[in-house]
N, C-alpha and C positions, 0 to 999 in steps of 0.2 A: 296529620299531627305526628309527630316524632314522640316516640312511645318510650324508647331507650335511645339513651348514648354508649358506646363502650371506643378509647382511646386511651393516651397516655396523659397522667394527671401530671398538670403543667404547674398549678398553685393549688391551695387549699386554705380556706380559712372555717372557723367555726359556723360562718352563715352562708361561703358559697365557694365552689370552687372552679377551676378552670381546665377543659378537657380540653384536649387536640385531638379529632377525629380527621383522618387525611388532611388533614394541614389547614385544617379551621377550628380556631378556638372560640369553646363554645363555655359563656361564662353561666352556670348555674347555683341556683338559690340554692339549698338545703338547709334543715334541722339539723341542732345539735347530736342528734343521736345519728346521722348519716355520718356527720364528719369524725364520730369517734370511732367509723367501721371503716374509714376509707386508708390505703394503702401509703406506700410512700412516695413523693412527687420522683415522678419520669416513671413510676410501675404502671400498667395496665390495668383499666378500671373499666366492672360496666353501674351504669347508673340508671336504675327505672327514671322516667321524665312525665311529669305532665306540663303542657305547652299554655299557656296562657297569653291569646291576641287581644289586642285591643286597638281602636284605632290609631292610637300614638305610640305603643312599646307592645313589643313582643317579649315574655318570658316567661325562660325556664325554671321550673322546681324540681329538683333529684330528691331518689330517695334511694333507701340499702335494703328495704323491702320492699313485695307485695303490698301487704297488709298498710305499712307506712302511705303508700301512695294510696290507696282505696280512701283511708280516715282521710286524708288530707281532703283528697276530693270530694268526701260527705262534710266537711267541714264548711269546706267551700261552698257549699251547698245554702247553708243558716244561713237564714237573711241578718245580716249584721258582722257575718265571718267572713273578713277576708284574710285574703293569702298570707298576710304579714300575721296575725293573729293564729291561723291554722298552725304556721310553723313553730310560732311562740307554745302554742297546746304541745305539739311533739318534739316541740324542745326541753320541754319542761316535765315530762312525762310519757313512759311508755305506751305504746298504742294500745296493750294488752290492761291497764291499768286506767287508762283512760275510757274505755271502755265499761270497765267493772265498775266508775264512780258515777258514767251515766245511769248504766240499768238497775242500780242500787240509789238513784236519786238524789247522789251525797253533791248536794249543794256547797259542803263546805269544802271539800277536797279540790271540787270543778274552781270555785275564786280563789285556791290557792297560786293558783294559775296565774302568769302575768298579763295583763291586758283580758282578766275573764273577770266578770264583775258579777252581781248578783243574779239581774235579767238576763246579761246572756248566758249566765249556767243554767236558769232556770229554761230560758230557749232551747239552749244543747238537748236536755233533757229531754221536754217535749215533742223537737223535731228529730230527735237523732235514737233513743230508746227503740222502738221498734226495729230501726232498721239495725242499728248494730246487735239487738240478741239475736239476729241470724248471719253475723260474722263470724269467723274466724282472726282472732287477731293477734296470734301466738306469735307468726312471723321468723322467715327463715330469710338469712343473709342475703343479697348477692353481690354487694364489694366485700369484698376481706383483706385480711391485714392492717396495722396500721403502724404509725409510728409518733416519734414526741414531736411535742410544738414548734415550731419554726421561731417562733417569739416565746420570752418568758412567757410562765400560764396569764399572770396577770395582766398582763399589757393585752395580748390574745381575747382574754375574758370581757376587758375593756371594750376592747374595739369589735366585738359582738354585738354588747349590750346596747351601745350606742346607734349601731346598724336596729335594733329592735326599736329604736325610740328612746333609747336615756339619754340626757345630755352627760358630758364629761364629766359633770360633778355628780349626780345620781348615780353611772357608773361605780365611780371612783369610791363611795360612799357606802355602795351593797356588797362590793366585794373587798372592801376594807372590813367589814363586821364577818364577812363567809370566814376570810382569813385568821381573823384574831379570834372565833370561835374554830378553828381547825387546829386537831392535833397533827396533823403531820401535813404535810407536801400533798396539796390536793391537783389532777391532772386540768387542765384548762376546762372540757366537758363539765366536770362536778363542780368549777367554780361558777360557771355561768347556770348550769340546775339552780346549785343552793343561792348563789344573787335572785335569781326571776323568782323562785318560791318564798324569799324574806322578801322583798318588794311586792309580791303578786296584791 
């Protein structure tokens, strides 16, 4: 199982990005909260991985912590959770935070969530309580630096949202309201948060 990657970041986008490791590019999924930690493209990145086979596609999910990749994989875990769902939870919400709305039972906070519905926060709960109040999920870096969008935020935030499941007009629709309720210049990361939390 490839545990990390560490190379030169070749692209980036809010749900995955592209590393060169000796002259193989290696295309990886990530949350929104990896890509607001990661560098700028051609700098030197390492990236925690967990490696997901199956018998027709192999793939990678990166993460900027420990802590990020542990949740993910307890995620992974809930019958009902998968991968595309895990990333939409730690995109939408700190691991440290997410955490505190399991062991506190807050059904409301867990379907603010996109793609988290009533049963499966009630599931999170059930299966996942015990074992996260003997985590740690403070979480310390390990990409750092970052830099602004390659694309305006909205277009970026767009073409996230869409990779989650929206179609172009649902997109188009959640972060037209993120916008027109923002006082100022929001960075691409907090456009697609506040879309997936007014949708969720």
């Amino acid at each position: 199982m490839i545990a990390y990657l560490e190379g030169k970041l070749v692209e980036k986008n809010p749900t995955f990005l592209i590393l060169e490791v000796n002259g193989v590019g290696y295309s990886v999924n990530i949350p929104i909260s990896t890509y607001s930690n990661l560098g700028e493209i051609g700098q030197m990145v390492k990236v925690l991985t967990h490696q997901q086979v199956r018998e027709d596609e192999l793939k990678l999910f990166g993460f900027s912590t420990r802590q990020e990749k542990a949740l993910f994989e307890l995620l992974i875990s809930v019958n009902g959770v998968g991968p595309k769902v895990a990333l939409g939870i730690l995109s939408c919400i700190p691991a440290d935070g997410f955490q505190r709305s399991v062991l506190q039972e807050d059904l409301d906070a867990l379907t603010t969530i996109s793609g988290v519905g009533r049963k499966t926060a009630q599931r999170l709960v059930v299966e996942l309580k015990e074992k996260l109040s003997k985590m740690d999920l403070g979480g310390t870096k390990v990409v750092a630096g970052r830099d602004g969008a390659a694309y305006p935020a909205a277009d970026e935030a767009a073409l996230a949202l869409m990779s989650l499941g929206y179609t172009k007009v649902e997109a188009k629709k959640a972060l037209e309201r993120v916008v027109a309720d923002a006082k100022e210049a929001l960075p691409v990361e907090e456009l697609i948060k506040k879309a997936l939390k007014r949708s969720g």
